[in-house]
C-alpha positions, 0 to 999 in steps of 0.5 A, spaced: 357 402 482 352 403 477 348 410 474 342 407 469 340 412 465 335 414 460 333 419 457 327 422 452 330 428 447 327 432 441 330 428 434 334 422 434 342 426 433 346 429 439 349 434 436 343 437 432 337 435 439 336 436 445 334 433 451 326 433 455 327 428 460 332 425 465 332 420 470 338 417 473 337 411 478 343 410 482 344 402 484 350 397 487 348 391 484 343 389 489 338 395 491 336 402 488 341 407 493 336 413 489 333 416 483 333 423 480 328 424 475 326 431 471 323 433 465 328 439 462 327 444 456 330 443 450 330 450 447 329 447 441 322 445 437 319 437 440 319 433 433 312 432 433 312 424 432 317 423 438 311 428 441 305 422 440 311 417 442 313 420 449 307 425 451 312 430 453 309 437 449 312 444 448 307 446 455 310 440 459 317 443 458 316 450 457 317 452 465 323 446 466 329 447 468 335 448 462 340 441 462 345 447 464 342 448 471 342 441 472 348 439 468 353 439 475 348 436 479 348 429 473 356 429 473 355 429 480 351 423 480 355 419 473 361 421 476 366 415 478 360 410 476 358 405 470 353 409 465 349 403 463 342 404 458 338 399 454 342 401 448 347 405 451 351 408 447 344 413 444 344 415 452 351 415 452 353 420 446 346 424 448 349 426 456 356 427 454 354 432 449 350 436 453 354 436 459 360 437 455 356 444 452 356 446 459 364 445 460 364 437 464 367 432 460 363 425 461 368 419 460 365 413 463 365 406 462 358 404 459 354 397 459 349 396 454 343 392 457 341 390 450 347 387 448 348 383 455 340 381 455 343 377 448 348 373 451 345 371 459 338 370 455 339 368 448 333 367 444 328 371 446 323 374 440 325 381 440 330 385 446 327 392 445 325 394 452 318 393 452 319 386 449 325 383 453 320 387 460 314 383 457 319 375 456 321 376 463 315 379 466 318 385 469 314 390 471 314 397 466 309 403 467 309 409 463 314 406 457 317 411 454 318 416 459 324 416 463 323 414 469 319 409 467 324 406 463 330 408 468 327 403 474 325 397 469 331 397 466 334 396 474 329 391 475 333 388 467 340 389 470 338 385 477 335 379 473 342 379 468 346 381 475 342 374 479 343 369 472 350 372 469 353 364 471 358 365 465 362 373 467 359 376 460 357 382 466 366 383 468 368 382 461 363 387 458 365 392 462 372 392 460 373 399 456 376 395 449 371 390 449 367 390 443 361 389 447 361 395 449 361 400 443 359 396 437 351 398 434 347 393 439 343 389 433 351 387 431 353 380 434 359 380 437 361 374 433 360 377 427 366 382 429 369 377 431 370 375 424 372 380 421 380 380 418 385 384 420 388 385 412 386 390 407 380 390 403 373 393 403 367 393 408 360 394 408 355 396 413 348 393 412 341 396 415 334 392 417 332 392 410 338 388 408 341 396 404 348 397 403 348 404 407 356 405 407 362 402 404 369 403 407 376 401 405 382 399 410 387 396 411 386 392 416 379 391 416 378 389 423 381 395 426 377 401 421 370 398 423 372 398 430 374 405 430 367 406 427 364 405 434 371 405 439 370 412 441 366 417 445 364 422 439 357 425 439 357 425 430 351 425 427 353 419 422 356 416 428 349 416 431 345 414 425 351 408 424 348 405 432 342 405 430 341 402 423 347 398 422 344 390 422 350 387 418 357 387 416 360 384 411 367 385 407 371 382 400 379 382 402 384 385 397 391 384 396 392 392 399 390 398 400 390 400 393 387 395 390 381 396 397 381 404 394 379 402 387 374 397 390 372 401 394 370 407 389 367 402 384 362 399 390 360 406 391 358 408 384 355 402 384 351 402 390 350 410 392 350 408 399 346 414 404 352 414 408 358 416 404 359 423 401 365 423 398 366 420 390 358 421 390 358 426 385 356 427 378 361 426 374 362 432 368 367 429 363 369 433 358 372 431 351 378 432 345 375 431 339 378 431 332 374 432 326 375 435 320 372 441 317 369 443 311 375 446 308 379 440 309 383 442 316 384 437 322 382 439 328 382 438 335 376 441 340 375 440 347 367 439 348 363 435 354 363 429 354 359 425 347 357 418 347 356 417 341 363 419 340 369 417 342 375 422 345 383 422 344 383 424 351 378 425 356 378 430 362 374 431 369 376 438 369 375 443 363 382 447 365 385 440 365 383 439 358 385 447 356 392 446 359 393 439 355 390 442 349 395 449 349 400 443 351 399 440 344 400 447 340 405 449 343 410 443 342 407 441 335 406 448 333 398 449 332 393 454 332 389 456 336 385 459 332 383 453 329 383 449 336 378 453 338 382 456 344 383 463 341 376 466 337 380 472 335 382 473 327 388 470 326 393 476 324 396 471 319 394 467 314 392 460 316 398 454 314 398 450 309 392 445 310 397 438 308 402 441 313 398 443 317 393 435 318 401 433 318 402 436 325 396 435 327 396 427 325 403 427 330 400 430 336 395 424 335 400 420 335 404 422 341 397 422 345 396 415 343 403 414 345 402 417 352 395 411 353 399 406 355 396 398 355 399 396 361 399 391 367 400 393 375 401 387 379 401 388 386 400 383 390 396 377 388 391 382 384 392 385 376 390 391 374 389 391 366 389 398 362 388 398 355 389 404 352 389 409 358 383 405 360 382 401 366 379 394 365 379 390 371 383 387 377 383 380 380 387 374 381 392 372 377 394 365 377 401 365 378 404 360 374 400 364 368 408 364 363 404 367 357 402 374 360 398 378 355 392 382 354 388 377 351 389 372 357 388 377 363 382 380 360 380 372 360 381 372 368 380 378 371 373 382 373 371 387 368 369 394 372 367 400 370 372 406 370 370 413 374 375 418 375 377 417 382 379 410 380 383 414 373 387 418 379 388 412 383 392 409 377 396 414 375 399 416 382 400 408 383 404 408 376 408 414 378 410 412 385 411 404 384 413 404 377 417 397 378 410 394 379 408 395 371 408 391 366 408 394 359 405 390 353 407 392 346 405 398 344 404 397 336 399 392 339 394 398 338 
């Protein structure tokens, strides 16, 4: 009925790692049936701490067998049984992985003996296998290796088989149960807490870090798909072993959920994101006017001294919005920086020139609209082309305005990811956006 598994492996990620050991105990819930055990060549370097922590050595393993020699024999022996581990889902992802490099597929259903010592043995000091072994007095030599952490991990399961008065064991081995594919420092309850609407997650590590920050829009389902599968994924592995904590902040939607979601990556730099982590190159347009009394516009990078008409991520961005402004307003490149060739003909009239200059920077400032989004039960604000914030609005406000919604909403930083967000949102939903007097700037 039951294969317990442990295994020792050369680093702590199951695509990049490989295994040294393996022991499998084969139990039916009241005897041992059998134990395989072997140490096995990895082919790859031993980290030189996992060396110091198990004693297995390059030497050791050199003459081993290659987990493709054994692989038949180990889907043999998992085959039609529960997978069970002290953390199992670090076992789990580690066989799988190496059975599937050989051409087996591994898809058992699993049972964690950390998270069911947790609920039939609540309140022990510490539920590492060591420490739960030494609360229970459970015989544990040659800790870990894997047959010795194999055959206390069966003494384990005999004691929460014998003390299990609530059923905690048949519901945790129903494939769905959260139980049975959340991080084993996650308490079940926490999950539980977790509300099915949109907003924003947050994974936490030991030391209380935010490591990862995700959008949803059902919270409870994306946090579960973080974990509810069998994939062997270097950040799937490293979530399992860090992640001490969940916390969340709900949003009117999905939308709303991306704009937080960005501005609490910005602001956190979590490890575990990769997207929007980038840093952000702006360019400018820029107006002055130059020593011979001609206005005109510039792209550069992005000044702070200086505050732009526009401003861009991209420099083709920035270089396509310039030539719009010459073409419709009939200016000169020369003067805009755009062509550094000498003009064939004399430079306009400096008076009519600044006049279509002065025009183009009106329609930019046209184009920069102060505006409010609703969506839901949240506003967004936008002054100028800016965004300001986003909350909650009290709905029985009658006198909406600038002023009042600056006064209630929650002020945020504004990133380019966010910019892009609001503009694809004003584009498709344009009945949601209120728009304020445009002579009001």
């Amino acid at each position: 009925m039951f294969a317990i598994v442990d295994i020792e492996t050369t680093g702590g990620h199951a695509q990049y790692s490989g295994i040294t050991e393996i022991a499998v105990v084969l139990f039916d819930g009241k005897k041992t049936e059998g134990i395989y055990e072997t140490l096995v060549n990895p082919q790859m370097p031993i980290q030189p701490y996992v060396q110091s922590l198990t004693g297995i050595t390059h030497a050791m393993v050199a003459k081993a067998p290659l987990f493709s020699s054994i692989a038949p024999h180990i889907h043999h022996l998992l085959k039609d049984r529960i997978f069970v581990a002290h953390n199992v889902n670090f076992d789990y992802a580690f066989v799988k992985q190496q059975l599937a490099n050989c051409g087996f597929e591994l898809n058992s259903h699993k049972l964690c003996t950390i998270r069911l010592s947790r609920k039939i043995f609540p309140g022990l000091p510490k539920y590492g296998l060591g420490s739960i072994c030494h609360s229970l007095q459970i015989p544990h030599t040659q800790q870990h290796r894997a047959a010795g952490d194999a055959l206390a991990t069966t003494e384990l399961l005999k004691l929460l088989i014998q003390n299990d008065t609530s059923g905690h064991l048949q519901k945790m081995m129903k494939r769905k149960q959260p139980a049975a594919y959340l991080p084993p420092h996650i308490p079940e309850t926490q999950f539980n807490a977790l509300p099915e609407q949109s907003g924003v997650y947050y994974f936490y590590n030991q030391e209380k870090k935010i490591i990862y920050v995700g959008k949803a829009k059902n919270i409870k389902k994306r946090v579960s798909q973080h974990f509810a599968n069998n994939k062997t994924s270097a950040q799937k592995q490293a979530f399992l072993r860090e992640i001490h904590a969940i916390q969340f902040t709900t949003c009117s939607s999905e939308f709303t959920a991306s704009i937080l979601e960005s501005i609490e990556i910005k602001k956190w730099w979590p490890n575990y994101n990769k997207s929007q982590k980038f840093k952000e190159q702006k360019y400018g347009l820029y107006h002055f006017t130059d020593s011979k009394g001609y206005e005109r516009l510039a792209i550069d990078k992005w000044k702070k001294q200086l505050t732009p008409l526009a401003s861009f991520r991209h420099l083709p961005e920035a270089n396509n919005c310039l030539w719009n402004l010459i073409k419709q307003f009939d200016l000169s490149p020369h003067l805009c920086f755009l062509d550094k060739t000498m003009p064939l003909q004399p430079l306009p009239e400096i008076a009519m020139y600044n006049a279509r200059v002065q025009t183009a920077i009106q329609s930019l400032k046209a184009n920069a609209i102060t505006c409010s989004i609703k969506n839901g039960t949240h506003y967004i604000l936008i002054e100028k082309g800016v965004f300001i914030g986003m909350g909650l609005v009290d709905t029985t406000i009658k006198d909406l305005s600038v002023e009042s919604l600056k006064n209630t909403l929650t002020p945020y930083p504004e990133n380019d990811v966010i910019r892009h967000l609001i503009q694809q949102y004003m584009r498709n939903h344009p009945e949601d956006v209120i728009l304020f007097d445009k002579a009001a700037f």
